[in-house]
N, C-alpha and C positions, 0 to 999 in steps of 0.2 A: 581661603576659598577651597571649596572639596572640588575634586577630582571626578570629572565623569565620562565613561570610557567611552571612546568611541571606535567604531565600527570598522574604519581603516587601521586597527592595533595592528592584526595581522598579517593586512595587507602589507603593513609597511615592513614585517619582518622576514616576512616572504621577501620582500624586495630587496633588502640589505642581504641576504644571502645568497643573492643572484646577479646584483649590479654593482661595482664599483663604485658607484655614485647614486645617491637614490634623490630627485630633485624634490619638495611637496609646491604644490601652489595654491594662493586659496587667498580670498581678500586681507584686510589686516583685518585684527580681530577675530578669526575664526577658528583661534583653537591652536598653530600651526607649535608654536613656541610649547608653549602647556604641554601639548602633545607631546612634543620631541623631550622637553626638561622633565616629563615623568617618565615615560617609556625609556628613555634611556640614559637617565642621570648617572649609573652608575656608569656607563658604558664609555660613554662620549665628555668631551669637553665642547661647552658651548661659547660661541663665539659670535656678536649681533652687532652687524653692521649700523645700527640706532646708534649705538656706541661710540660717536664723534673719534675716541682718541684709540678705537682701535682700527678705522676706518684711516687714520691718521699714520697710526703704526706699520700697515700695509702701506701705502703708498708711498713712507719715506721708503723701506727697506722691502719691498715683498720677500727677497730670497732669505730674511733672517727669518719671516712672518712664518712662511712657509715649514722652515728647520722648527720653530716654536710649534706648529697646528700643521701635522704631518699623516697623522694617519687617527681614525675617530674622532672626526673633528666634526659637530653642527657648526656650518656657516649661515646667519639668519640674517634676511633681510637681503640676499646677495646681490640684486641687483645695483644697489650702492656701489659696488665695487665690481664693474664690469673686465676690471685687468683681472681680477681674482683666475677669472676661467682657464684662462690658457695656464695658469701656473697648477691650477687645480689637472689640466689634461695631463701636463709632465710630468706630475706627481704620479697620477693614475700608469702612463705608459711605463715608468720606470716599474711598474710595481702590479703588472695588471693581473695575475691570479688570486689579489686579494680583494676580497667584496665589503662593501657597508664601509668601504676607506670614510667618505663625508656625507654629508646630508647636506642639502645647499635647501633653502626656502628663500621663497619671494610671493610678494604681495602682486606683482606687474605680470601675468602673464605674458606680454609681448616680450619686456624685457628679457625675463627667463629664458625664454622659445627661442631667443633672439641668438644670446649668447651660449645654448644649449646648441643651436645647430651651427654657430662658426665651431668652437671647438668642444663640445663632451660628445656628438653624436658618435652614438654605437656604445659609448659608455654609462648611460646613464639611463634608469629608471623613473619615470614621473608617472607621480601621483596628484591629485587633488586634495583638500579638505576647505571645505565650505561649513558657513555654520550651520547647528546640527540638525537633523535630517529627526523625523519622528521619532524613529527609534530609541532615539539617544535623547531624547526628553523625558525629563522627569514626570510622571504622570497627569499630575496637577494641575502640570503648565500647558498640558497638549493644546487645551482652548486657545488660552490666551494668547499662547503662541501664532494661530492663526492671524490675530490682526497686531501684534505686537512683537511678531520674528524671534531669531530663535539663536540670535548672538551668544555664544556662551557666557560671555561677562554678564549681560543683561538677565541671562535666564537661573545663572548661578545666585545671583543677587534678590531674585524673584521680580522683576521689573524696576524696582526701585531707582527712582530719575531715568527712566528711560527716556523721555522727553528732552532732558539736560544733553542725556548721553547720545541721541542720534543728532541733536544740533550740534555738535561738538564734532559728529566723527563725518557729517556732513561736509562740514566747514572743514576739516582736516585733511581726509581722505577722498573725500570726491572733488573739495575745490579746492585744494592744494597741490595733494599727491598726483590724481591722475592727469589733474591739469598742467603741472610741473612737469611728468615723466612723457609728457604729449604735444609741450611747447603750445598749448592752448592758448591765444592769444587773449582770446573775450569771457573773460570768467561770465561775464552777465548772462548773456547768451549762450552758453556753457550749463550751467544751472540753471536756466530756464528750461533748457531743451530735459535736462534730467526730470524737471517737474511735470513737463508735459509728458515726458513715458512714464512716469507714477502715474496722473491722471488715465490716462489708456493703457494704461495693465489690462492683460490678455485680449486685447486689440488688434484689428490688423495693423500694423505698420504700415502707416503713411507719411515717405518721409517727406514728398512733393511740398502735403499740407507744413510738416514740418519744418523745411524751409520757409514756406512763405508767412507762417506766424511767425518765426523769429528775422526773416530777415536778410536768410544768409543764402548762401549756392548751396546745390543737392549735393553734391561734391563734398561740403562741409560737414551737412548731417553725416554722410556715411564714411566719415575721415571718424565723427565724434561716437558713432554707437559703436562702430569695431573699437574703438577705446575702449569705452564702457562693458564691451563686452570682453575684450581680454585681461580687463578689470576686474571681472566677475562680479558686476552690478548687475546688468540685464543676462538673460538670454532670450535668442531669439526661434521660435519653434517655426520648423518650417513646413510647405504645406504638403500631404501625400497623394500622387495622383499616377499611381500606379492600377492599372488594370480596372479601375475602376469604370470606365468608359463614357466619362460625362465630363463636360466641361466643369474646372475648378479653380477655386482662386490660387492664383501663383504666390502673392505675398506671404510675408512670415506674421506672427503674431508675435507679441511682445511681452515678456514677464520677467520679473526681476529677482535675482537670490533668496531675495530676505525680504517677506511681506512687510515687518515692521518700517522698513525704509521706504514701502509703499504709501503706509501710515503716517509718517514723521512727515515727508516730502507734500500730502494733500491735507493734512491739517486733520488726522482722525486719532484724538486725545482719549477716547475714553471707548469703553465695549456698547455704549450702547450709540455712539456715534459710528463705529463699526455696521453691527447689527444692522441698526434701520437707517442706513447712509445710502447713496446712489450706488458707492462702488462695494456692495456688502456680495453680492455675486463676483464680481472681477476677482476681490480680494481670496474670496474663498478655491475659485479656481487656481487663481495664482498659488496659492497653497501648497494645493494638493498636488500641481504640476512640478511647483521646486521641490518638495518633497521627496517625488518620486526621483527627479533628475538626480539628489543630493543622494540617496540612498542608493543608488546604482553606480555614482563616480564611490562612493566611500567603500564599495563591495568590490568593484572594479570589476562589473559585468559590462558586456559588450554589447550594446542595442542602441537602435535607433529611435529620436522619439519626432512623431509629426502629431497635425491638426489634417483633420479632412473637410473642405466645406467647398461646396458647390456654388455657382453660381444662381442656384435657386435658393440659396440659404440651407440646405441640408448639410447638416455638421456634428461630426464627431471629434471632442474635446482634446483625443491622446489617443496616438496610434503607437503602440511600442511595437518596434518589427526588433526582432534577434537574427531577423535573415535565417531561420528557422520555423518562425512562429509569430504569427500576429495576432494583437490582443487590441480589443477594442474599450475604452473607457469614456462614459458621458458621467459629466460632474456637475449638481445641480446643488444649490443652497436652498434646500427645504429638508423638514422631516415628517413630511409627510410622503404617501408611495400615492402614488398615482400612475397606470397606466401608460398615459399620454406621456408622461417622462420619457420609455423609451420606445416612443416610436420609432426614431431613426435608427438606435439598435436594433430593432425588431426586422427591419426596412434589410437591413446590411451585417447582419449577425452572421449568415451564410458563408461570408468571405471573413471571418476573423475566426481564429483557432479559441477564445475567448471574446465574452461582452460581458461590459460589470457596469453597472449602474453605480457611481459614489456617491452618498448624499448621508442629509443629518440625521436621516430616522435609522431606527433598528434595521440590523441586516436580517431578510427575509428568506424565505423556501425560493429557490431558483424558479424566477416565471419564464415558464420553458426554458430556454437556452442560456438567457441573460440572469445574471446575477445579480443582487439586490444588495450591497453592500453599505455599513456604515462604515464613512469615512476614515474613522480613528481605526475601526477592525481592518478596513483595507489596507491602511498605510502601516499597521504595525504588524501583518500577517502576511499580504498576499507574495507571491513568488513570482509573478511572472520578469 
């Protein structure tokens, strides 16, 4: 399988030269391993907690484990081995003028966070990596990858049993893993609730309704999307009502990492069930919003991202603030230009240091202030 770089290389070596402990996190499958066993095969010895008999080996003896993986060691998967940390701190305080000592990955961000702030806080560096972000797509694939995600096993392969392959990792990693590391009682109702945020991708979040179609307490929903979401299944965008001086909706909207899992989870098998399907708009939003979010954790820039929408229905898609600089984005699935597109940017252009129109036709001469961009040239060029 070839090798395709990704965008946090640097980050991450900036980071080993600066932290003691550099953490990644980032669902399974999205690269984290690949990553770490090419970048620094020579460097490092790797060590994966999947690996029953060394997860074995630690527990009967840590302090021999420790004398064996002392200093350049990747620990993968570490949440399996929650003792790990504290011998991992002692290791680091005996010895703290030296950097890039381990590299610890997990699939659980709560888990990781968890055991990061009983004992590595102050020592350690995190990062992200999600799978991959435009940039880091092969050219070919940029389409497809809209309604078929952008897993790297998936997109290395060129799609091949993608179908097979997100039933599998469904079953594996959303109703196993997270349910497992979450003490989830009701898988049923568990994987419903996941299929019902596929359906309402880029949706406000309702989780009232969400309760009451499956059944449960509001309590329950918002126990299961923070899962999900320190999971790195969903995220959830929330809404901007700064200085704008009108009433607006409070709720967040909802969108998921990886469109293909939006695809797999509502039953959209093919591009032209994509294309001319109900959620051919949601999906394309959802897109271009992970996109951007993936391409900013993998650069490790520092901004905020919201939605604006009014209680009259006036909305804008994607507020990126850097608390410097606000940039306004309306994302439309056509390729055609048409005017009436951007009204609302037109409306609220004043108040944003940027307005870029996303969509599928050619990008255009700037109509006045707003910018007319094709989607593939925004995601693979713009700066903001």
């Amino acid at each position: 399988m070839n090798y395709l770089s990704r965008q946090i290389e640097p980050i991450l070596s900036d980071y080993l030269n600066a932290f003691p402990v550099v953490g990644i996190t980032g669902p399974r499958q999205s690269g984290k391993s690949t990553l770490l066993q090419h970048v620094l095969r020579d460097a490092y010895t790797y060590v994966t907690f999947d690996d029953i008999r060394q997860l074995a080996l630690f527990e009967d003896d840590p302090e021999k484990f420790m004398q064996m993986y002392r200093h350049r060691v990747i620990f993968d998967e570490v949440q399996k081995a929650p003792a790990l940390f504290n011998h991992i701190k002692l290791a680091v305080d005996r010895d703290r003028n030296t950097y890039g000592k381990f590299v610890l990955t997990g699939s659980s961000q709560f888990l990781l966070m968890q055991n990061v702030a009983d004992s590595l806080a102050g020592r350690i560096g995190l990062l992200s990596l999600l799978p991959f972000d435009h940039r880091e797509l092969p050219k070919a694939l940029c389409e497809t990858a809209i309604w078929r995600g952008s897993y790297p096993e998936l997109v290395t392969r060129h799609y091949r049993n993608a179908d097979d392959w997100y039933a599998s990792y469904i079953e594996t990693y959303l109703a196993r893993d997270v349910r497992d590391v979450a003490q989830i009682g009701n898988l049923r109702d568990f994987r419903n609730l996941i299929q019902l945020l596929a359906a309402n991708t880029a949706q406000i979040l309702n989780m009232s309704r969400l309760a009451s179609d499956l059944g449960v307490t509001m309590p329950t929903i918002k126990r299961w999307i923070s899962i999900l979401e320190m999971s790195y299944v969903i995220f959830l965008l929330p809404p901007y009502f700064r200085n704008f001086g009108k009433r607006v909706i409070k709720r967040p909207k909802i969108y998921f990492y990886d469109t293909g899992l939006v695809s797999a989870l509502t039953g959209i098998r093919t591009e032209e069930m994509y294309d001319r399907g109900p959620m051919a708009g949601a999906l394309f939003e959802n897109y271009i919003l992970s996109q951007v979010l993936k391409h900013h954790k993998h650069t490790n820039r520092r901004c905020e991202f919201y939605f604006y929408r009014t209680s009259h229905g006036v909305e804008i898609d994607l507020v990126i603030d850097t608390g410097q600089t606000r940039h306004f984005v309306e994302i439309k699935k056509t390729a055609t230009f048409r005017p009436r597109l951007i009204k609302t940017l037109n409306t609220l252009a004043p108040q944003a240091d940027t307005a870029t129109l996303v969509y599928q036709g050619d990008s255009l001469s700037n109509y006045g202030n707003i910018r007319i961009c094709n989607w593939s040239n925004y995601l693979t060029h713009n700066k903001e």
